[in-house]
PDB file with SEQRES, HELIX, SHEET and CRYST1 records, atoms N, CA, C and O in Angstrom:
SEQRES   1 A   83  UNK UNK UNK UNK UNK UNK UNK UNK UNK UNK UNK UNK UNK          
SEQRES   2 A   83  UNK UNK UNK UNK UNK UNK UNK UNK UNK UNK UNK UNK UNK          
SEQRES   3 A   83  UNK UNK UNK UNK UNK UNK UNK UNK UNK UNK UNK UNK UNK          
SEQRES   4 A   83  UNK UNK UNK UNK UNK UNK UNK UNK UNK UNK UNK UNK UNK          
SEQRES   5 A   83  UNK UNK UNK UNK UNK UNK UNK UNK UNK UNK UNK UNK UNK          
SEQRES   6 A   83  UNK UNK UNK UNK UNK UNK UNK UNK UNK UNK UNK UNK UNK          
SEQRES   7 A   83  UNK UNK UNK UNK UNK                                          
HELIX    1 AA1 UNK A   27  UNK A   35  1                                   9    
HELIX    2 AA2 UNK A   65  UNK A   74  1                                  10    
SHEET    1 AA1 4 UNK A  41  UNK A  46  0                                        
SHEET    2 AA1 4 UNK A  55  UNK A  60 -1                                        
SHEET    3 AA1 4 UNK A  13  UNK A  19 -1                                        
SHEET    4 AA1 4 UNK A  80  UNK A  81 -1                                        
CRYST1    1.000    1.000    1.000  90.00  90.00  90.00 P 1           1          
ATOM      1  N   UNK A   1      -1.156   1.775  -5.295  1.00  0.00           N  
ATOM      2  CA  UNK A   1      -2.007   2.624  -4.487  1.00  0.00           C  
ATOM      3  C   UNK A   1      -1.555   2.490  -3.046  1.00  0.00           C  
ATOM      4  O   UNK A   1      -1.361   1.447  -2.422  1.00  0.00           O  
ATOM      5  N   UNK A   2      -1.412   3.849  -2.602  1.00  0.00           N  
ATOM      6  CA  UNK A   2      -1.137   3.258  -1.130  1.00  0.00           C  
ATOM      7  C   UNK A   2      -1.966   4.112  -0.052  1.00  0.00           C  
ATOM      8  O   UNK A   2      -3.087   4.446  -0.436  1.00  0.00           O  
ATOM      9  N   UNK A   3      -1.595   4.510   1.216  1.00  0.00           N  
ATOM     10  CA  UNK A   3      -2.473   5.350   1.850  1.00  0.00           C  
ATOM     11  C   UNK A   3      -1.911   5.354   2.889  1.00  0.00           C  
ATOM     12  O   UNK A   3      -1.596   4.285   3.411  1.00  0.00           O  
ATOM     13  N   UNK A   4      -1.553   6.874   3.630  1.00  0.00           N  
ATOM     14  CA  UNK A   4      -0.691   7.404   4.971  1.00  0.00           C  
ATOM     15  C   UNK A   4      -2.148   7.014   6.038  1.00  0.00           C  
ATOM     16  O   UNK A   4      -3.283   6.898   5.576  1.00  0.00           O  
ATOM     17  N   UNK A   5      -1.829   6.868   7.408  1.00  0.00           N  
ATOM     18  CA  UNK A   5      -3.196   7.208   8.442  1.00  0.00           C  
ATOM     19  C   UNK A   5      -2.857   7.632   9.546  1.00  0.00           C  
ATOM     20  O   UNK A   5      -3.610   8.535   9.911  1.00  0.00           O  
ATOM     21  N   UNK A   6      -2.074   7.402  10.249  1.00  0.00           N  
ATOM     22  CA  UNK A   6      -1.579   8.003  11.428  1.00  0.00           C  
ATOM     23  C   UNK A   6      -0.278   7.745  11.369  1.00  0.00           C  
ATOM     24  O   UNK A   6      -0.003   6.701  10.779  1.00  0.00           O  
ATOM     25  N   UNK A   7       1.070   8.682  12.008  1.00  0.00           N  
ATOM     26  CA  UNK A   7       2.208   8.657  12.058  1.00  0.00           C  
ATOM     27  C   UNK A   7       2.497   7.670  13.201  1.00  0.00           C  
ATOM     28  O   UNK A   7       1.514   7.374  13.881  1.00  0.00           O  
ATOM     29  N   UNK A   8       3.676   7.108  13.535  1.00  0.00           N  
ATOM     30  CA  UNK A   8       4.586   6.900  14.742  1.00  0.00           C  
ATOM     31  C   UNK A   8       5.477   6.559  14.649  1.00  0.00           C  
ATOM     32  O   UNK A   8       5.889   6.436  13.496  1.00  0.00           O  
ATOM     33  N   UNK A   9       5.999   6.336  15.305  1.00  0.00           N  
ATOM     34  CA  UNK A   9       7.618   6.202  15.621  1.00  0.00           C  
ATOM     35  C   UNK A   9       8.020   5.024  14.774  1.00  0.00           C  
ATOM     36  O   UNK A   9       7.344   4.037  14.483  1.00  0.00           O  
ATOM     37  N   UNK A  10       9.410   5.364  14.394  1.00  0.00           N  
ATOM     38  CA  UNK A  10       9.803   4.015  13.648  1.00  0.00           C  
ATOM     39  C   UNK A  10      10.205   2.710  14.550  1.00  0.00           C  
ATOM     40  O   UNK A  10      10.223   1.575  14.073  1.00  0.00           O  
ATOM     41  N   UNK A  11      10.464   2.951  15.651  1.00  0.00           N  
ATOM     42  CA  UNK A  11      10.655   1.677  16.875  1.00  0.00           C  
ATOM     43  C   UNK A  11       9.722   1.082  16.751  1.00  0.00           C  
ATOM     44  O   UNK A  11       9.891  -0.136  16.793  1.00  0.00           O  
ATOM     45  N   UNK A  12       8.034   1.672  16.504  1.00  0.00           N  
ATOM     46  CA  UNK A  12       7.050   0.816  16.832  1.00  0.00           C  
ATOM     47  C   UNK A  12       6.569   0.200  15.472  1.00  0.00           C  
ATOM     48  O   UNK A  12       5.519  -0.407  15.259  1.00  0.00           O  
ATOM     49  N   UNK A  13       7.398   0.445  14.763  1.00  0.00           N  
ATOM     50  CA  UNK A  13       6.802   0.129  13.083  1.00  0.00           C  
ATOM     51  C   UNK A  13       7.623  -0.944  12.722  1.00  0.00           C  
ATOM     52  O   UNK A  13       8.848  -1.050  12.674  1.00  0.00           O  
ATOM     53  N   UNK A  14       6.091  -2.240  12.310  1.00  0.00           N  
ATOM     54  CA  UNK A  14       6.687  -3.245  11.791  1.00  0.00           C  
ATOM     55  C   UNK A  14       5.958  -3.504  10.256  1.00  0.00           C  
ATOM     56  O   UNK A  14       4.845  -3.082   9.942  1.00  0.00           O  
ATOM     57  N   UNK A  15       6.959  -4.381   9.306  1.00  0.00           N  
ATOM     58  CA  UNK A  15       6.660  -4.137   8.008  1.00  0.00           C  
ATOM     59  C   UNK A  15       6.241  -5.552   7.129  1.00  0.00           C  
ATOM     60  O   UNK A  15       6.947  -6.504   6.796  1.00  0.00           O  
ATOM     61  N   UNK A  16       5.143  -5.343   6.954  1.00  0.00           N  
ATOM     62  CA  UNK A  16       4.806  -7.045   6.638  1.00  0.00           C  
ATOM     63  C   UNK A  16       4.797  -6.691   5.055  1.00  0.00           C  
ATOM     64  O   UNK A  16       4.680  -5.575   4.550  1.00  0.00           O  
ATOM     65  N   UNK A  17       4.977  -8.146   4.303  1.00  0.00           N  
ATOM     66  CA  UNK A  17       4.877  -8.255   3.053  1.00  0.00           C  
ATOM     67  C   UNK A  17       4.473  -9.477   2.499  1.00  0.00           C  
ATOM     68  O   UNK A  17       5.235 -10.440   2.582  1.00  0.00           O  
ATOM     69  N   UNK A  18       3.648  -9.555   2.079  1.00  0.00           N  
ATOM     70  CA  UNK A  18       2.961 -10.679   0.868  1.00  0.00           C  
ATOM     71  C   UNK A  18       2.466 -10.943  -0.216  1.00  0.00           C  
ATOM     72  O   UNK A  18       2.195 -10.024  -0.988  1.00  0.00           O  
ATOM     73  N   UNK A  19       2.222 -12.263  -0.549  1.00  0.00           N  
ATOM     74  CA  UNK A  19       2.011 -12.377  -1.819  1.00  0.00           C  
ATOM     75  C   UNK A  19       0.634 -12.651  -1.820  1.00  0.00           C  
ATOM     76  O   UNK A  19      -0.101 -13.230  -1.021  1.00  0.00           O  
ATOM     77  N   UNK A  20       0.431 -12.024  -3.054  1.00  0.00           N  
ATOM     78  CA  UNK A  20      -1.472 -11.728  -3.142  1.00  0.00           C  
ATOM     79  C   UNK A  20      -1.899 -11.957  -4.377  1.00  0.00           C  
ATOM     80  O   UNK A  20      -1.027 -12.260  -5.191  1.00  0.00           O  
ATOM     81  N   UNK A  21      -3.456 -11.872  -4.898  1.00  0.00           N  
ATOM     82  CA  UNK A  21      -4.073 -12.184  -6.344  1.00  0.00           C  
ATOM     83  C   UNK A  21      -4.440 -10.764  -6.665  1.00  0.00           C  
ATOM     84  O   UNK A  21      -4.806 -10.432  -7.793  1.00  0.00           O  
ATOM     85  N   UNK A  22      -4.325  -9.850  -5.555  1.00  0.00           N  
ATOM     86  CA  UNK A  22      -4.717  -8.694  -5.844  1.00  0.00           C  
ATOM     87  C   UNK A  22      -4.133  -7.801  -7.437  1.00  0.00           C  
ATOM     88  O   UNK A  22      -2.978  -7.399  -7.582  1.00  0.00           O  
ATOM     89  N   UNK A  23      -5.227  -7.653  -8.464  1.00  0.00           N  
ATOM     90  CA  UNK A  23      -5.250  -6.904  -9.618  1.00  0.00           C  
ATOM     91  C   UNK A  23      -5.519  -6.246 -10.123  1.00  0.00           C  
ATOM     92  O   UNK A  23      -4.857  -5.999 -11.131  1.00  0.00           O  
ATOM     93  N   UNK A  24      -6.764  -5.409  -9.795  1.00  0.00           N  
ATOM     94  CA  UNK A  24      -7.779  -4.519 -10.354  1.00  0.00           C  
ATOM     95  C   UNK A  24      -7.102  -3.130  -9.042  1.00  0.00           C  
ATOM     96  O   UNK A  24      -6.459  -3.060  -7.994  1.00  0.00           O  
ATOM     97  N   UNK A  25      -7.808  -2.252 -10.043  1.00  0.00           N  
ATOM     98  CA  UNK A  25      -8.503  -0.825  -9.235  1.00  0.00           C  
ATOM     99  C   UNK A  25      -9.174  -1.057  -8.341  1.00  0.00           C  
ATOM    100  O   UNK A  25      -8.942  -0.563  -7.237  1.00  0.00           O  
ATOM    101  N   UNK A  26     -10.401  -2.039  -8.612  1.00  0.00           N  
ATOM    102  CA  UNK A  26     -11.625  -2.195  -7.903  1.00  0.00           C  
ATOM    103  C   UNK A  26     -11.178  -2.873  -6.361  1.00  0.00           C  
ATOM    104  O   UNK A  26     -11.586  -2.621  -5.227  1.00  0.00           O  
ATOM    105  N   UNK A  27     -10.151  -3.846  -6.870  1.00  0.00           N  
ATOM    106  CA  UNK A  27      -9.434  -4.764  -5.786  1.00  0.00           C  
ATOM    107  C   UNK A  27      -8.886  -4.293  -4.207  1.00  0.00           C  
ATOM    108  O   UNK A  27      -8.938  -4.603  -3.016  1.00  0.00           O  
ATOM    109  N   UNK A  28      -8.145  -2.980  -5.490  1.00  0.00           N  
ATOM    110  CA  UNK A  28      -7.704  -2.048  -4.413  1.00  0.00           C  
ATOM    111  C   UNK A  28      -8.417  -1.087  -3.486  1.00  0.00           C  
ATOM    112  O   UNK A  28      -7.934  -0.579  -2.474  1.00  0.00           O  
ATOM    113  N   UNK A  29      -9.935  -0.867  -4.095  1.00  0.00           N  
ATOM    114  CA  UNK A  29     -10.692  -0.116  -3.281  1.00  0.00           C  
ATOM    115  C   UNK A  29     -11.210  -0.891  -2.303  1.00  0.00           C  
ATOM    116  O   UNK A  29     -11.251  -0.488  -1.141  1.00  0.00           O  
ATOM    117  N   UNK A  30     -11.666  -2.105  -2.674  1.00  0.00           N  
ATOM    118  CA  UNK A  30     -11.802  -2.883  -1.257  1.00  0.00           C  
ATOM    119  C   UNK A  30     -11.203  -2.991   0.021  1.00  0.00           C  
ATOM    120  O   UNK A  30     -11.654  -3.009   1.166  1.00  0.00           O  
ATOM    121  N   UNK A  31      -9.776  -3.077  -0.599  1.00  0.00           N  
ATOM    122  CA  UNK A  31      -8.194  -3.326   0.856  1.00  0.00           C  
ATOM    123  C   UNK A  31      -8.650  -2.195   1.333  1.00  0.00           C  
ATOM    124  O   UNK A  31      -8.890  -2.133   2.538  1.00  0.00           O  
ATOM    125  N   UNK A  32      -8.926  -0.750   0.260  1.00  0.00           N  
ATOM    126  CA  UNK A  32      -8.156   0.619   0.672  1.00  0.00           C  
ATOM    127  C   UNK A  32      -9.241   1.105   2.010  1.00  0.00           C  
ATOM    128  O   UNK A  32      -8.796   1.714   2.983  1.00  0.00           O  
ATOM    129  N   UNK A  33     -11.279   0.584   1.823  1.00  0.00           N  
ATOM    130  CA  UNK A  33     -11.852   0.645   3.014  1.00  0.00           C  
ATOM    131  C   UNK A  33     -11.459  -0.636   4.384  1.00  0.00           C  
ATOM    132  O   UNK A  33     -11.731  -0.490   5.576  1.00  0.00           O  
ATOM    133  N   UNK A  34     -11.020  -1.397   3.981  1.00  0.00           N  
ATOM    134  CA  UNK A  34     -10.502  -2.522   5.054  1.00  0.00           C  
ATOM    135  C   UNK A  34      -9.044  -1.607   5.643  1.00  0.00           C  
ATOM    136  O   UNK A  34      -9.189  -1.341   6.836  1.00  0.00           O  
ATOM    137  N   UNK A  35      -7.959  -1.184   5.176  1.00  0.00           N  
ATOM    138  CA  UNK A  35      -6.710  -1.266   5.836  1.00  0.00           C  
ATOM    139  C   UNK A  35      -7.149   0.483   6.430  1.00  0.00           C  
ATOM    140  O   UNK A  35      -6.697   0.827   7.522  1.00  0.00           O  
ATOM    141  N   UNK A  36      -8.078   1.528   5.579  1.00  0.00           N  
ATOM    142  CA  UNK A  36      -8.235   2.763   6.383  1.00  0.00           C  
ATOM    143  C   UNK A  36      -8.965   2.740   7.526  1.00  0.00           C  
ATOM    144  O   UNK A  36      -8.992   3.809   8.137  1.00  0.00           O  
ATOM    145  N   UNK A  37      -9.547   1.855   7.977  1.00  0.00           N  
ATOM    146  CA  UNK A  37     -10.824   1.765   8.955  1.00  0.00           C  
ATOM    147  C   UNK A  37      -9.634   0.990  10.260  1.00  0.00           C  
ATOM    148  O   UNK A  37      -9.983   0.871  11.434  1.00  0.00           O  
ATOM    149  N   UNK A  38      -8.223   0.531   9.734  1.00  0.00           N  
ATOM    150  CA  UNK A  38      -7.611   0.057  10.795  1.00  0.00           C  
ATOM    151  C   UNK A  38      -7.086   0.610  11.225  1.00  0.00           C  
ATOM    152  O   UNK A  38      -6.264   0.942  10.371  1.00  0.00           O  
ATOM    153  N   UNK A  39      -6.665   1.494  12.836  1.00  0.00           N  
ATOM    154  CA  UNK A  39      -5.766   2.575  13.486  1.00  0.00           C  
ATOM    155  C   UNK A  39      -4.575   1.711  13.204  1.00  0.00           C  
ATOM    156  O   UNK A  39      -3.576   2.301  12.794  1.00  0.00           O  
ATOM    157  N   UNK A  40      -4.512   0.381  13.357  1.00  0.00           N  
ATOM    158  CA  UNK A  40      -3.115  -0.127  13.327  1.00  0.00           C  
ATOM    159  C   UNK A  40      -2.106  -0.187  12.348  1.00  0.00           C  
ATOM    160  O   UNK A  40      -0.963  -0.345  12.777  1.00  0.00           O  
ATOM    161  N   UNK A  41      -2.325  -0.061  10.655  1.00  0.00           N  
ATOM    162  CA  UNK A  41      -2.048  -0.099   9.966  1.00  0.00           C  
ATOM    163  C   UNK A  41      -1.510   1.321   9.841  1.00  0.00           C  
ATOM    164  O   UNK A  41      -2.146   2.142  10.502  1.00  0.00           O  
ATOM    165  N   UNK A  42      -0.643   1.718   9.252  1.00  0.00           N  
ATOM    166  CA  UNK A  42       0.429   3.373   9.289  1.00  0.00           C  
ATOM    167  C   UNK A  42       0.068   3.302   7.608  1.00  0.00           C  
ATOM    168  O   UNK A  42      -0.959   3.716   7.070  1.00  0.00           O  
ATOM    169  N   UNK A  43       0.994   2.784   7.100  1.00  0.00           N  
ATOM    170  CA  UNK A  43       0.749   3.082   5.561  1.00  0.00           C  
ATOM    171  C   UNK A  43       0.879   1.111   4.394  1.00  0.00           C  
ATOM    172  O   UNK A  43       1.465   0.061   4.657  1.00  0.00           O  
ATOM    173  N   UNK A  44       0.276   1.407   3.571  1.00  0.00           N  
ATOM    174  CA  UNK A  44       0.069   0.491   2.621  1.00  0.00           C  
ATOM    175  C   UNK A  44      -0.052   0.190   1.312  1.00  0.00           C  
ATOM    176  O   UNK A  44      -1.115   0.693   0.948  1.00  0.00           O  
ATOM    177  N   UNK A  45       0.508  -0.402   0.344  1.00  0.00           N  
ATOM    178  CA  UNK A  45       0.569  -0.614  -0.943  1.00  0.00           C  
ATOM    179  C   UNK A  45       0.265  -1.964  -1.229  1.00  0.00           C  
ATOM    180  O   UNK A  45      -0.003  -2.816  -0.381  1.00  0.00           O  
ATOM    181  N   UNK A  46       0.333  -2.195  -2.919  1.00  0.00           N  
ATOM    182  CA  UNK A  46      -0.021  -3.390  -3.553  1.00  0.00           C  
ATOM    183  C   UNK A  46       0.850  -2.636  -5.188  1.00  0.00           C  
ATOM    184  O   UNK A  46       0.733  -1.729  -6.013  1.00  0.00           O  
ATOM    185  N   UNK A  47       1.842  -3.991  -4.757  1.00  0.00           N  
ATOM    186  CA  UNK A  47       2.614  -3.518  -6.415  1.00  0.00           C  
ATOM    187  C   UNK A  47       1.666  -4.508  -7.528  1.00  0.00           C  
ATOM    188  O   UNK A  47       1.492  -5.723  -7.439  1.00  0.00           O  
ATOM    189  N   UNK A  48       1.069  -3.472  -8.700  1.00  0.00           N  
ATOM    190  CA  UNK A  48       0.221  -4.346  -9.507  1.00  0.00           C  
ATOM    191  C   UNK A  48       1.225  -5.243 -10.855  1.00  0.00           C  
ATOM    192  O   UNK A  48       1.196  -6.385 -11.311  1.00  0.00           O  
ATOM    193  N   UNK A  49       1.933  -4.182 -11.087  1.00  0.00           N  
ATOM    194  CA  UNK A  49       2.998  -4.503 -11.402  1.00  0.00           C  
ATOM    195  C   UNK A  49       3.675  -6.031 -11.262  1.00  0.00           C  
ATOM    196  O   UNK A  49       3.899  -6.810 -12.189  1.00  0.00           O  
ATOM    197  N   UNK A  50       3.864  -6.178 -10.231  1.00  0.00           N  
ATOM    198  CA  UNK A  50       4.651  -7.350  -9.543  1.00  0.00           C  
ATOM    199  C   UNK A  50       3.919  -8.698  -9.961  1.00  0.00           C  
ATOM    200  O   UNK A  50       2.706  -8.903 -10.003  1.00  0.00           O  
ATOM    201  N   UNK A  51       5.056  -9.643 -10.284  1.00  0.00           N  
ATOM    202  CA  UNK A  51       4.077 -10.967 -10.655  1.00  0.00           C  
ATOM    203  C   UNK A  51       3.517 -11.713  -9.310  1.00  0.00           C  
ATOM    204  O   UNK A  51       2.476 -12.327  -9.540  1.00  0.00           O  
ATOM    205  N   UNK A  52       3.943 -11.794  -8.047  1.00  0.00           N  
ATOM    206  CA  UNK A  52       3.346 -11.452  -7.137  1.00  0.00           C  
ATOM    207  C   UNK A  52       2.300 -10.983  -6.686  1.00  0.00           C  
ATOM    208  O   UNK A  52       1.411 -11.532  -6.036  1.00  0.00           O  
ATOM    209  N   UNK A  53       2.458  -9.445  -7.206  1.00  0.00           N  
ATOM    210  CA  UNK A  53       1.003  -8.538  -6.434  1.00  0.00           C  
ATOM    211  C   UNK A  53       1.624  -8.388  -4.914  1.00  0.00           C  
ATOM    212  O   UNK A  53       1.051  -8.707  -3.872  1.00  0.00           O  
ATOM    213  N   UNK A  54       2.660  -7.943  -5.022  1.00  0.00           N  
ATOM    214  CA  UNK A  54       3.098  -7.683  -3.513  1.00  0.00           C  
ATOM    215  C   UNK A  54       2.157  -6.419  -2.454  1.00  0.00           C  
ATOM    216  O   UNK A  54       1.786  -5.249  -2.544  1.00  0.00           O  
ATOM    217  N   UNK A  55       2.115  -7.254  -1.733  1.00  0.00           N  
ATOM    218  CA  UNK A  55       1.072  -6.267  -0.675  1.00  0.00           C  
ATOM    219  C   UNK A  55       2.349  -5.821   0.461  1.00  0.00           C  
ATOM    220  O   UNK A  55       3.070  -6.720   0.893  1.00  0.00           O  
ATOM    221  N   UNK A  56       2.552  -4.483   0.871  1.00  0.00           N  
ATOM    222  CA  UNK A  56       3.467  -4.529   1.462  1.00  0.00           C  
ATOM    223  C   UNK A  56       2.169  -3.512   2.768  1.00  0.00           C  
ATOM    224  O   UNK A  56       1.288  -2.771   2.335  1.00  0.00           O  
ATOM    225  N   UNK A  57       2.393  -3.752   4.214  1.00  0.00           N  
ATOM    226  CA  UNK A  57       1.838  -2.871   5.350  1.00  0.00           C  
ATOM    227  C   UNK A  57       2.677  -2.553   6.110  1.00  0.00           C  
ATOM    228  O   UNK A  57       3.408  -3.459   6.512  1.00  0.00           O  
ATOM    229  N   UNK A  58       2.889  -1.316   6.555  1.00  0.00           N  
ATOM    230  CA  UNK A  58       3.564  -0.977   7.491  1.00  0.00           C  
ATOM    231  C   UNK A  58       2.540  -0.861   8.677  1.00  0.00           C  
ATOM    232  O   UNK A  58       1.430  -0.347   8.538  1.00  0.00           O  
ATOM    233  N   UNK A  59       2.971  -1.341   9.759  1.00  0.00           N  
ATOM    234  CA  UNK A  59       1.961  -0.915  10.788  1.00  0.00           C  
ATOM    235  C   UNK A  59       2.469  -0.946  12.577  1.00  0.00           C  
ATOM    236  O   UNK A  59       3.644  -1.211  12.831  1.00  0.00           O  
ATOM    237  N   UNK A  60       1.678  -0.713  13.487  1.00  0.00           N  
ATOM    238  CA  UNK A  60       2.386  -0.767  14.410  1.00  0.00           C  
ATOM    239  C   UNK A  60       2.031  -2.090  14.765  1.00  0.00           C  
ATOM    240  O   UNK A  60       1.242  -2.900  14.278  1.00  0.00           O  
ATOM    241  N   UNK A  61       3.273  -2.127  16.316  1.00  0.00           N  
ATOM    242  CA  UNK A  61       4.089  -3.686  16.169  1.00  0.00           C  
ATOM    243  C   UNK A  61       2.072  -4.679  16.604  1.00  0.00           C  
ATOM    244  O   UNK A  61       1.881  -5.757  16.039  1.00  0.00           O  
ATOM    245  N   UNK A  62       1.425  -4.360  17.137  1.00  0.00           N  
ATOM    246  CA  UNK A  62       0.256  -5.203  17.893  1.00  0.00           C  
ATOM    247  C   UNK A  62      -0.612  -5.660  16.395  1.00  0.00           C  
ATOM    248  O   UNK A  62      -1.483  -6.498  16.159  1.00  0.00           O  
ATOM    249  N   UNK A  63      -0.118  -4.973  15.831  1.00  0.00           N  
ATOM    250  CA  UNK A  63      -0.835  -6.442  14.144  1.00  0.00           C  
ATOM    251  C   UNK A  63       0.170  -7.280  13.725  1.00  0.00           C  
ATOM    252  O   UNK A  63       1.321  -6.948  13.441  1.00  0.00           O  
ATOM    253  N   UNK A  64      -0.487  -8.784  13.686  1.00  0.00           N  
ATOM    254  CA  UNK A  64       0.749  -9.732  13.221  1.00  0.00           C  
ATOM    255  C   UNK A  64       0.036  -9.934  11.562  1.00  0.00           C  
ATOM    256  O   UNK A  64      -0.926  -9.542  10.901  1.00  0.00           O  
ATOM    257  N   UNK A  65       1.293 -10.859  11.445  1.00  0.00           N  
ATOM    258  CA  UNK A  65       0.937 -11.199   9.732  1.00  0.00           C  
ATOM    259  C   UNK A  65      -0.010 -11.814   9.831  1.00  0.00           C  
ATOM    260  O   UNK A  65      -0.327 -11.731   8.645  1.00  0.00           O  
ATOM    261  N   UNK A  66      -1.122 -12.657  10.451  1.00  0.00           N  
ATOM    262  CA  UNK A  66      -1.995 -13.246  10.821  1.00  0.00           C  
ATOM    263  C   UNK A  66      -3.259 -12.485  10.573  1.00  0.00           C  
ATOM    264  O   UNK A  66      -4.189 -12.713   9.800  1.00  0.00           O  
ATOM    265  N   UNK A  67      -3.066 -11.598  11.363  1.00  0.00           N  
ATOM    266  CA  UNK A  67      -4.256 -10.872  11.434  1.00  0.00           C  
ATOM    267  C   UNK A  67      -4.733 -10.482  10.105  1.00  0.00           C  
ATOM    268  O   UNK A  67      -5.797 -10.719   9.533  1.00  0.00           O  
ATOM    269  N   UNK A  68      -3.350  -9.609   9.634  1.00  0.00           N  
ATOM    270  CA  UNK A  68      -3.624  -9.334   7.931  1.00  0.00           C  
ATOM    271  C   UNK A  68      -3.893 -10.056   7.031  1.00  0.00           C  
ATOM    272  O   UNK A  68      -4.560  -9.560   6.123  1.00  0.00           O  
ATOM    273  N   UNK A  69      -3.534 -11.332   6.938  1.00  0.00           N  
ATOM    274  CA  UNK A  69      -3.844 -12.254   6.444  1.00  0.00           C  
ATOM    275  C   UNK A  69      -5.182 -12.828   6.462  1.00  0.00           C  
ATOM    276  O   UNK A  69      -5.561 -13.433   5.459  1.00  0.00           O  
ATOM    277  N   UNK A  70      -6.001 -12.709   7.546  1.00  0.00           N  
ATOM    278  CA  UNK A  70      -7.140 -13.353   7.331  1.00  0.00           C  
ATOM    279  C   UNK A  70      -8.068 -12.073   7.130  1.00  0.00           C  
ATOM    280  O   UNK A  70      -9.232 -12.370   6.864  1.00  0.00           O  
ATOM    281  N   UNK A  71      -7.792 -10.712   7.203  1.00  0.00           N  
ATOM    282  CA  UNK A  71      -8.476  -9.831   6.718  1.00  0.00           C  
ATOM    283  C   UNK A  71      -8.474  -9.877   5.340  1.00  0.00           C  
ATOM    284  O   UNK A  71      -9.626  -9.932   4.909  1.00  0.00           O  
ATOM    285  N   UNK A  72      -7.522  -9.875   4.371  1.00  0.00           N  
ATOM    286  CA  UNK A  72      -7.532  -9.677   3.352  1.00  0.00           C  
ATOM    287  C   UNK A  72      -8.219 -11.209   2.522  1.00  0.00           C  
ATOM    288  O   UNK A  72      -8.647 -11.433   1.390  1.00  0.00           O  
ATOM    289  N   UNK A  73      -8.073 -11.882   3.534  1.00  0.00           N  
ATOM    290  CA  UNK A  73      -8.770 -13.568   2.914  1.00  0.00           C  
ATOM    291  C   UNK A  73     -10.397 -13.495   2.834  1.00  0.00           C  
ATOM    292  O   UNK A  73     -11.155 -14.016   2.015  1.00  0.00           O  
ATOM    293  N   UNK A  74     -10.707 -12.577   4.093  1.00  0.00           N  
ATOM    294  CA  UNK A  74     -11.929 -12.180   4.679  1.00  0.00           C  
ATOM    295  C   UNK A  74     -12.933 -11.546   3.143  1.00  0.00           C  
ATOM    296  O   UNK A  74     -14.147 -11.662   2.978  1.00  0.00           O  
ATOM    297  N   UNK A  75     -11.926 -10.894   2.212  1.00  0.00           N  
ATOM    298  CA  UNK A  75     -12.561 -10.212   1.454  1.00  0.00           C  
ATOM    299  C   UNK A  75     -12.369 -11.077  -0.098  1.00  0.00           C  
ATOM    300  O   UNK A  75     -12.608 -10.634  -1.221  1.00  0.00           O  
ATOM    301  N   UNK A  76     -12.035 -11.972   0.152  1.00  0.00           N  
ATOM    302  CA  UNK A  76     -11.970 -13.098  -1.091  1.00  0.00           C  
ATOM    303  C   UNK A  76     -10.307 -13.237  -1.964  1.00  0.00           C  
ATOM    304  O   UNK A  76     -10.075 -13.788  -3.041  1.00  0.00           O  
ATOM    305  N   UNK A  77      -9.509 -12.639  -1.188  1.00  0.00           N  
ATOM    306  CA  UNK A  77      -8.271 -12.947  -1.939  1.00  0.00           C  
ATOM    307  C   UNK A  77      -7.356 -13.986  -1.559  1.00  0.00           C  
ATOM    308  O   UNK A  77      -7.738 -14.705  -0.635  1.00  0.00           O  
ATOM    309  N   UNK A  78      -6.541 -14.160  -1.926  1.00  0.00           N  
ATOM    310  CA  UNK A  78      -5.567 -14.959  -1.584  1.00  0.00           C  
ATOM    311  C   UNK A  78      -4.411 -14.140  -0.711  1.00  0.00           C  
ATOM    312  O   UNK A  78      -4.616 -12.927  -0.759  1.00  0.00           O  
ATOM    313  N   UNK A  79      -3.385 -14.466  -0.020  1.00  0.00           N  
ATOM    314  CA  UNK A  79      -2.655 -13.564   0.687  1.00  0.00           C  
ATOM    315  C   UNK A  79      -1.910 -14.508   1.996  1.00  0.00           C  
ATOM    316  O   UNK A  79      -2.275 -15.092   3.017  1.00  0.00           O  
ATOM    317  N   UNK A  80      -0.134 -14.131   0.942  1.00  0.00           N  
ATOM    318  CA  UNK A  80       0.537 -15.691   2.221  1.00  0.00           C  
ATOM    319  C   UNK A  80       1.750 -14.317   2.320  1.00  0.00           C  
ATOM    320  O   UNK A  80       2.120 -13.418   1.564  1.00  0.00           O  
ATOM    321  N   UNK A  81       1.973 -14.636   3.271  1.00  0.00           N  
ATOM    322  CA  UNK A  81       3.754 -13.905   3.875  1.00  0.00           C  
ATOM    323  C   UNK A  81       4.894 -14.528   2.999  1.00  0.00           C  
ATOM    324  O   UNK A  81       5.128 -15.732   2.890  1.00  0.00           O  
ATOM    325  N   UNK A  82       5.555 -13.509   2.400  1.00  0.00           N  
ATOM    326  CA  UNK A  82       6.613 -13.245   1.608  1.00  0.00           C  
ATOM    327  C   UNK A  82       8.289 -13.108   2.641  1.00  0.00           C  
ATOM    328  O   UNK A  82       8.772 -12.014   2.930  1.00  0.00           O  
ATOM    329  N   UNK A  83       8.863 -14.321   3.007  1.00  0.00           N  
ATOM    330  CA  UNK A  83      10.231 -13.750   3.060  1.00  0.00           C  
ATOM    331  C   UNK A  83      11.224 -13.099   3.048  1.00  0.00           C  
ATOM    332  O   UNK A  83      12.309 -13.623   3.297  1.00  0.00           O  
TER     333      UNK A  83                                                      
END                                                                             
């Protein structure tokens, strides 16, 4: 599942990726009101697929992996930065 929100430039676009518990539909509707309600976030997925559960965000450069990280912790998951 992923979701477009505002365009910009690719200079200002940085691309975080992690590893998550994220599994369900339901899982994903949670992120999907957390990461749409953020101007900073551009676009976003979660491979369910993946033994991982890779969460990948594109966003502009003023969100760090930090931030995302404790948002998505915020909502009961697990969620560490991927290499």
């Amino acid at each position: 599942m992923s979701s477009t929100i505002h365009k910009t430039s690719m200079q200002d676009l940085q691309i975080h990726i992690f590893k998550t518990n994220i599994k369900t539909m339901l899982d994903l509707d949670m992120l999907q009101l957390l990461f749409n309600s953020n101007r900073n976030i551009i676009e976003w997925s979660v491979d369910l697929e993946d033994i991982d559960k890779v969460l990948r965000v594109d966003s502009r450069m003023n969100l760090s992996e930090k931030d995302i990280i404790n948002q998505v912790k915020l909502l009961g998951f697990s969620c560490e930065e991927l290499d």
